[in-house]
N, C-alpha and C positions, 0 to 999 in steps of 0.2 A: 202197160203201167211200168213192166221193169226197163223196158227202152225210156221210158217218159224219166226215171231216177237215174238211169246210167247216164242220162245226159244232161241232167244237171251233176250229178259227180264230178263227170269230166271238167263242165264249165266252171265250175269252184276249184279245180284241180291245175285249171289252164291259167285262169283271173283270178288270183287269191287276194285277200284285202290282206297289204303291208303297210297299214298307218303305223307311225313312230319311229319307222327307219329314215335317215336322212341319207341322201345318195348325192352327188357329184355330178355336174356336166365334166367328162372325160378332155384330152391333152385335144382339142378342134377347136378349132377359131372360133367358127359361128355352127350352132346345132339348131334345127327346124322344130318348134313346136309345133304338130298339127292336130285336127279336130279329131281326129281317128287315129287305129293302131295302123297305117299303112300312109303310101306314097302320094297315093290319089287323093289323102283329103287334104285339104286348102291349109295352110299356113298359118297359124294364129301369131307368132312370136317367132323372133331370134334368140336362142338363149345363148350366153357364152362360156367359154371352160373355166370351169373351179366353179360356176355359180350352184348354189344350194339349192336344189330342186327335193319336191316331199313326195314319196309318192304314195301313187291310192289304188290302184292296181298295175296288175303285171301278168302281160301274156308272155306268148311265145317267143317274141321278139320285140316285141313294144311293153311299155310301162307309162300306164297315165298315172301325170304328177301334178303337183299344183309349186305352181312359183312365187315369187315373191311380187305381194298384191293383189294375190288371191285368182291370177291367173289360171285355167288348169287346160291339160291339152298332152299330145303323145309323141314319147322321146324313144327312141329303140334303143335298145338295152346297149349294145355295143357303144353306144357313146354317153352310158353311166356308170360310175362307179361309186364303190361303198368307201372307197378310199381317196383322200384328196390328193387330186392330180395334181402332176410334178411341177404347173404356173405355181401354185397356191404352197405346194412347199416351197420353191422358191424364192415367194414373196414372205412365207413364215421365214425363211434362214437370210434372207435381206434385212427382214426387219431386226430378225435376232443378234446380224452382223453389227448393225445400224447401233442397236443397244447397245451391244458391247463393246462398241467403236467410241459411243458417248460416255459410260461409263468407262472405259479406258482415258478417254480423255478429261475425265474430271479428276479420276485416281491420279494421272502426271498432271495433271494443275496441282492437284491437292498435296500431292509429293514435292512441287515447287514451292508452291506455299512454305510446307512442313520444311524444306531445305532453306529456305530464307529465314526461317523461323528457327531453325538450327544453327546457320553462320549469327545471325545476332543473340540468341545467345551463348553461343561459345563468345561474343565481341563483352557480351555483358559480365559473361564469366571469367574473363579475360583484364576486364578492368575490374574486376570485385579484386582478384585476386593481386592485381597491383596495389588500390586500394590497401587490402587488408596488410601488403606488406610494407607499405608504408605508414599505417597503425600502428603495426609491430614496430619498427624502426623509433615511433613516437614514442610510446609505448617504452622502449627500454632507456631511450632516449631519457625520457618522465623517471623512470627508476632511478636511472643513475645522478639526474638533477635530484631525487626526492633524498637520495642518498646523499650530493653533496649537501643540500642542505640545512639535513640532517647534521652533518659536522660542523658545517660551517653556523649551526644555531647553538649546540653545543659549546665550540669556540667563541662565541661571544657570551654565552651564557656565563661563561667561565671570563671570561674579560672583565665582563660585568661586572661580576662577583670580585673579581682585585679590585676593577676601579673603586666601588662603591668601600673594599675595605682601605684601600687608600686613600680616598676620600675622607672616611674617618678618619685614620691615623693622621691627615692632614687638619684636619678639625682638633685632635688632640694636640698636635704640635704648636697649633696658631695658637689655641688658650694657654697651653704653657709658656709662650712665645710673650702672648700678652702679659700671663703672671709674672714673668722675666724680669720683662721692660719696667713693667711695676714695681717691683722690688728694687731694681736699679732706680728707678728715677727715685724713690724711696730714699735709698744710702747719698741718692746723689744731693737729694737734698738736705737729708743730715749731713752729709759731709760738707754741703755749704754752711748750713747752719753754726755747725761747729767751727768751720774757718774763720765766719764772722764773729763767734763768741769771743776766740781763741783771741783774734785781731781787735775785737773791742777793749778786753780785758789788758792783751797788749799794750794798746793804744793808751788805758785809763792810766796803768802803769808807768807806762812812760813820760804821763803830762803830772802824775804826781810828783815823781822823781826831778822833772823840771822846775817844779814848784819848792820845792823843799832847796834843791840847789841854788835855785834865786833867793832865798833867805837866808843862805848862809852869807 
């Protein structure tokens, strides 16, 4: 009976169940799945390196695993490993290169982009600023016109203001001008008046005086 339990011991000792580790085909081209833990049993599969193999026991030199599709069959230890062979990092740091080959390559696109996108507007900040200093030049330009103006409304405001009082004064002088001529035509025609009085009474005078000398 204690030979019958030493020897299962052993066998659990020799084939332990490792489900949940995941293991490696190792740095070899092509590795032999076979039916058995040894040489002699027949071939079921080629597996190749980096491929993910599960395994389900594990002897002294062999490790039956199951592959991918449910496959299962025995790989000697020597061509497994817990860690991924140097294919499989090299295709992770290719690919990693790859990435960082692409995303380098969008950063200098992206950086062209952002430098074209820089020279135009420095082009736009570059005409704002003519632009605004030609504004400015309007701008004071406008001042100095609002300024002259300014005097030059002034100056006529004040023009204005003579003309309009010389205008009057001109209005006062035509009525006294008028009142003038009135009073003159006025005298002129008493003075006529009295020439002809003066001439008539003359005249009566004189044809009296003729009459009286004819009768003497």
């Amino acid at each position: 009976m204690k030979r019958v339990l030493l020897f299962f011991a052993v066998l659990l000792w020799v084939v332990p169940e490792v489900w949940g580790e995941t293991l490696y085909v190792s740095d070899f081209a092509r590795v032999t799945l076979r039916s058995g833990p040894g040489v002699d049993y027949r071939v079921i599969a080629m597996i190749s390196t980096g491929q993910k193999v599960e395994p389900l026991k594990k002897a002294e030199e062999w490790t039956k695993v199951r592959v991918s599709g449910g496959k299962e069959g025995w790989v000697m230890n020597r061509h497994l490993t817990s860690e991924p062979p140097s294919i499989l990092k090299v295709e992770r740091l290719t690919r990693a290169n790859k990435a960082q080959r692409e995303k380098l390559a969008e950063a200098l696109s992206e950086n062209g982009r952002l430098s074209e996108r820089v020279k135009q507007l420095e082009k736009s900040l570059e005409a704002t600023r003519t632009e605004l200093a030609a504004l400015k030049e309007t701008h004071e330009a406008l001042k100095a016109g609002a300024a002259d103006y300014m005097d030059l409304k002034a100056k006529y405001e004040k023009a204005a203001a003579a003309l309009e009082e010389t205008r009057q004064q001109a209005e006062r002088c035509e009525k006294d001008l008028v009142k003038l001529q009135l009073h003159q035509n006025i005298r002129w025609f008493l003075s006529g008046a009295g020439v002809l009085v003066v001439g008539f009474f003359i005249g009566f005078s004189t044809r009296r005086q003729r009459r009286r000398s004819s009768l003497l």
